[in-house]
N, C-alpha and C positions, 0 to 999 in steps of 0.2 A: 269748270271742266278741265283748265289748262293745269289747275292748281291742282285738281286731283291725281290727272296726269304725271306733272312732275312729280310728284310723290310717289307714287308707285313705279316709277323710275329709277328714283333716287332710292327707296328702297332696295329696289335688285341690284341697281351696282353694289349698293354695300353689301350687302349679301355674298356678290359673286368675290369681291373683296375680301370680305372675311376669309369665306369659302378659299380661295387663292393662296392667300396670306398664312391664315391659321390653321386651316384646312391638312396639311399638310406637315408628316414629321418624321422623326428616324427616331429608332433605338441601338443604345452603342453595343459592343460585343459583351459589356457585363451589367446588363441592365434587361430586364422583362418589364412587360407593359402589361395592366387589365384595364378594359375601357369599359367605361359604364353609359348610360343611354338614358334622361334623363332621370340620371342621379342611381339606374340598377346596373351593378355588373354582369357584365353579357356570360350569360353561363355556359358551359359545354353541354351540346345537344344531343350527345352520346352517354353521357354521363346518368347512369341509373339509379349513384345513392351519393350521400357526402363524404368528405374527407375522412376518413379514418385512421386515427393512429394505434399501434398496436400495444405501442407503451402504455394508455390511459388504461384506468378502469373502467368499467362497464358506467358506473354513476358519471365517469369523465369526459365519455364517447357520449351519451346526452346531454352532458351539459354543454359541450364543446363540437357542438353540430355547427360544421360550414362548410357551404357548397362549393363545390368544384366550380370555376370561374376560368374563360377562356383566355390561356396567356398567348400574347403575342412575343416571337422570339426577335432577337436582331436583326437588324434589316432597314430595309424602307428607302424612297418615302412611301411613309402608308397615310392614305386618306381617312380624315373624319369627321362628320357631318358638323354643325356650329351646336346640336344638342347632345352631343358626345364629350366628353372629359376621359383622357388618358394618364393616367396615374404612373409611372416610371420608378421602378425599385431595382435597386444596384444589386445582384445577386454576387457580387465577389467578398472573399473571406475578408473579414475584417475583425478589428481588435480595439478591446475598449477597456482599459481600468477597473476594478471591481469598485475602488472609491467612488467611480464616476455616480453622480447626483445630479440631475438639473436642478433640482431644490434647495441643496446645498452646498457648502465648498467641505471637504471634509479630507485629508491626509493618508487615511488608515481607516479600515475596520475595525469595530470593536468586539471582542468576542469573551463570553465567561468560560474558564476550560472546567474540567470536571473538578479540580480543587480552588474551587472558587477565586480563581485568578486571571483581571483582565489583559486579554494581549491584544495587540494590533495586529492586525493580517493587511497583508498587500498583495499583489498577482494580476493576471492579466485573462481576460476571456478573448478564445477567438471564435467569432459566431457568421451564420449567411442567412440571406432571408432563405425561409423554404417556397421553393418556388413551386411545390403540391399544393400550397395553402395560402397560396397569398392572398387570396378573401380574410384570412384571420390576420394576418398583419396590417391588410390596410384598413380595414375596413370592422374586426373586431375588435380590438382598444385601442384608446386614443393614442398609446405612447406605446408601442412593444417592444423597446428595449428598455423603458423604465420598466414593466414590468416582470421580465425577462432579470433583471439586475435584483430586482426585490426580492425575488421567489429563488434569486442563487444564493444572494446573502443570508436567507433565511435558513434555509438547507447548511448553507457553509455554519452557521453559527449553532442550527442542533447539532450538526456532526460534530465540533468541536468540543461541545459542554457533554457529549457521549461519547467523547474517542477512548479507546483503551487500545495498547500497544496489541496486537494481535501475539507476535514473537516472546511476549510476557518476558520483556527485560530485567531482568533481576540478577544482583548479585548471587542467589544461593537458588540450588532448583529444589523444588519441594520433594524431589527423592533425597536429597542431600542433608534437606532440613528434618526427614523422617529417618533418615539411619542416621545422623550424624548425631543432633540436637535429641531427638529419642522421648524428648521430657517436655513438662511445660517449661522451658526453659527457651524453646525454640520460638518464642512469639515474638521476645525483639530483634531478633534475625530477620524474621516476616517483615516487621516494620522496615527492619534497614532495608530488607531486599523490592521494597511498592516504588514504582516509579512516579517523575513527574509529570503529569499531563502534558506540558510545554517540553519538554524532552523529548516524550512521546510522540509528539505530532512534527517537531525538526526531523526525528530522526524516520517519520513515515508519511513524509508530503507526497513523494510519487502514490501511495495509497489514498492519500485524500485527495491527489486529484482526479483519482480511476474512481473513487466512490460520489466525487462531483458529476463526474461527468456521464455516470450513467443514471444519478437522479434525476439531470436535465435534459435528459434526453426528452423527455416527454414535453418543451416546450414547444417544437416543431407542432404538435397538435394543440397546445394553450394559445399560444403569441402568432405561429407562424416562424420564431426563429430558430434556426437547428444550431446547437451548440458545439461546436470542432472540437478543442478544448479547454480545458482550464487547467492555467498556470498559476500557481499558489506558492512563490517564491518567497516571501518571509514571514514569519511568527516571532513579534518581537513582542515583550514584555517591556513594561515597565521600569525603568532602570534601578528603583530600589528593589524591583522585583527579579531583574537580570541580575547583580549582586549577589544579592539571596540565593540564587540560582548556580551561581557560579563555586557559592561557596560549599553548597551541598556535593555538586557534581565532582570540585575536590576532595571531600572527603569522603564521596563513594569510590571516587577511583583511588585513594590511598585504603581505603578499605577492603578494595576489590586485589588492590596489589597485597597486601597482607594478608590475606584469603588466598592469593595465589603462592603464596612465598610459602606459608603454614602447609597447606597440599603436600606441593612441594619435596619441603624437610619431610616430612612423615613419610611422603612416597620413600623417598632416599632411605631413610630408617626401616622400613619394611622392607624393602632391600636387600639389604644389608643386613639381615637379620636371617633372612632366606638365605643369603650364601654360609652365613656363618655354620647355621644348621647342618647346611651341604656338607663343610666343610668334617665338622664335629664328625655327623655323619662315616664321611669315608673315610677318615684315619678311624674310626672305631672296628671300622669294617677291613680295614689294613690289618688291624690286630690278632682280630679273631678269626681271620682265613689261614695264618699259618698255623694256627692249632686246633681248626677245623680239618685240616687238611693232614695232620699228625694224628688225630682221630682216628680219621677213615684207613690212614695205613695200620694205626694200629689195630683196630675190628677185622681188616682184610686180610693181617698175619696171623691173628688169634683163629681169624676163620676156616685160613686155608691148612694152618699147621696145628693148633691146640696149642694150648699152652706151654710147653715144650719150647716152641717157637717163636712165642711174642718172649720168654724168661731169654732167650737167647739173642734175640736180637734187641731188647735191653742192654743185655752184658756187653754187645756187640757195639753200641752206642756210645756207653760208660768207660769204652776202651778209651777214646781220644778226646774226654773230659778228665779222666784220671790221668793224663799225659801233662794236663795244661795246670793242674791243683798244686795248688804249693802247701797245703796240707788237709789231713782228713780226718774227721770228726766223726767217730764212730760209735750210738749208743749202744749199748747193751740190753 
């Protein structure tokens, strides 16, 4: 009986121990709690349907059903029974390598661009947990920033092998190439003027990170983690491949400068072609106003006197040309 005694004794103190000991804990000011009750998390009592996010699709909002879960905010101490478990997630922004792999050790991304050429991508994502869903981070997959990581790389790498320059970089604009070129003549102008996919994407990483970052947006309802942004800082090639690259981009901009030099001249020659004309023009027009204007006095004498009077004011004329004559030639 003494034996049974102690025992049930010894039990309570531990218990009250536990209870004392473990019993008892805080949450820091960047950190939320959801505590589970043998082994369920304790859900919101007000809560009338699941988590919903607006970004998924209808087939995604079923698939990706999870309940509203009650969070405990910073604070404490807050008590919890010895069959309770408190789960602790850091909700401040944070930032992780797009390389990062727990699987593997890896340097760089690898990505194929639209003209079948591998490059390496590197950048940084900044992400938090969502603190609407944290049933789907802790408690729907095992790893959600592995997951989270896979389903960016995958996105980053169709957008890559599909990017095309929005701005349609080109040396020649297709009105240029239809008045210009005119002919089938104008098709390896087209060639020179296609740009390179790796060009393409240096010269529009702010675009590819605004198109990252509203693809991910919908992992807040997948994983639970909401994505801040993504920084996509380099697209390096290959170095036989950068070479190659380098050497193209020299002779499109010596091409683009002699395309510009040829404009140019021709603008200048058309010009100058224009003034000429001017020119031609007004001395033609210098000419023929003095004896336009010798015309009309003679219509205006003939009209107001008759002929009488234009014979006379001939004669009148020929006075002080026959003054200046050194001699006179008169047919018969």
């Amino acid at each position: 009986m003494s034996f049974i005694i102690s025992f049930i004794v010894g039990v309570a103190i531990y218990l009250a121990i536990r209870c004392l000991i473990t019993g008892f804990y805080t949450i820091r000011p960047d950190q939320r709690a959801v505590i589970t009750s043998f082994g369920r998390a304790v859900r919101m009592p007000d809560a009338g349907d699941n988590y919903k996010d607006e970004q998924l699709s209808e087939d995604e909002q079923e698939r990706y059903r999870y309940p509203k879960v009650r969070v405990k905010g910073p604070g404490g101490p807050y008590f919890k029974w010895p069959w309770q478990v408190v789960y602790k997630v850091s909700v401040a922004t944070e930032a992780v390598d797009i390389v990062w792999d727990p699987t593997k050790q890896q340097e760089t991304i690898e990505a194929v661009t639209k003209d079948n050429l591998t490059t390496g991508v590197n950048g940084q994502l900044r992400y938090r947990v969502c603190e609407n869903n944290l049933y789907a981070y802790l408690f729907g997959v095992r790893s959600p920033l592995e997951h989270v990581m896979g389903y960016f790389v995958s996105v980053l790498r169709e957008r890559i092998a599909n990017f095309v320059d929005p701005k349609g970089q080109s040396l020649i604009s297709d009105v240029d190439l239809e008045g210009e070129m005119g002919g089938p003549g104008g098709g390896s102008a087209v060639e020179l003027s296609e740009g390179v996919s790796i060009n393409d994407l240096r010269k529009n990483l702010p675009l590819l990170n605004q198109y990252m970052e509203e693809q991910c947006r919908s992992t807040a309802g997948r994983y639970g983690v909401e994505l801040d942004a993504a920084l996509i800082t380099e697209i390096d090639p290959p170095q036989e491949v950068d070479r190659a690259l380098s050497a193209i981009n020299s002779t499109r901009n010596q091409v683009a400068a002699d395309i510009s030099t040829a404009r140019a001249d021709a603008e200048q020659q058309i010009t100058m072609s224009h003034r000429a004309v001017e020119i031609a023009t007004n001395n033609a027009q210098a000419e023929v106003a003095p004896l336009r204007q010798l015309a009309e006095t003679l219509a205006k004498v003939k009209g107001e006197g008759g002929s009488k009077a234009l014979k006379a004011y001939l004669r009148n004329l020929r006075i002080p040309l026959l003054s200046r004559t050194r001699r006179i030639i008169q047919n018969s």
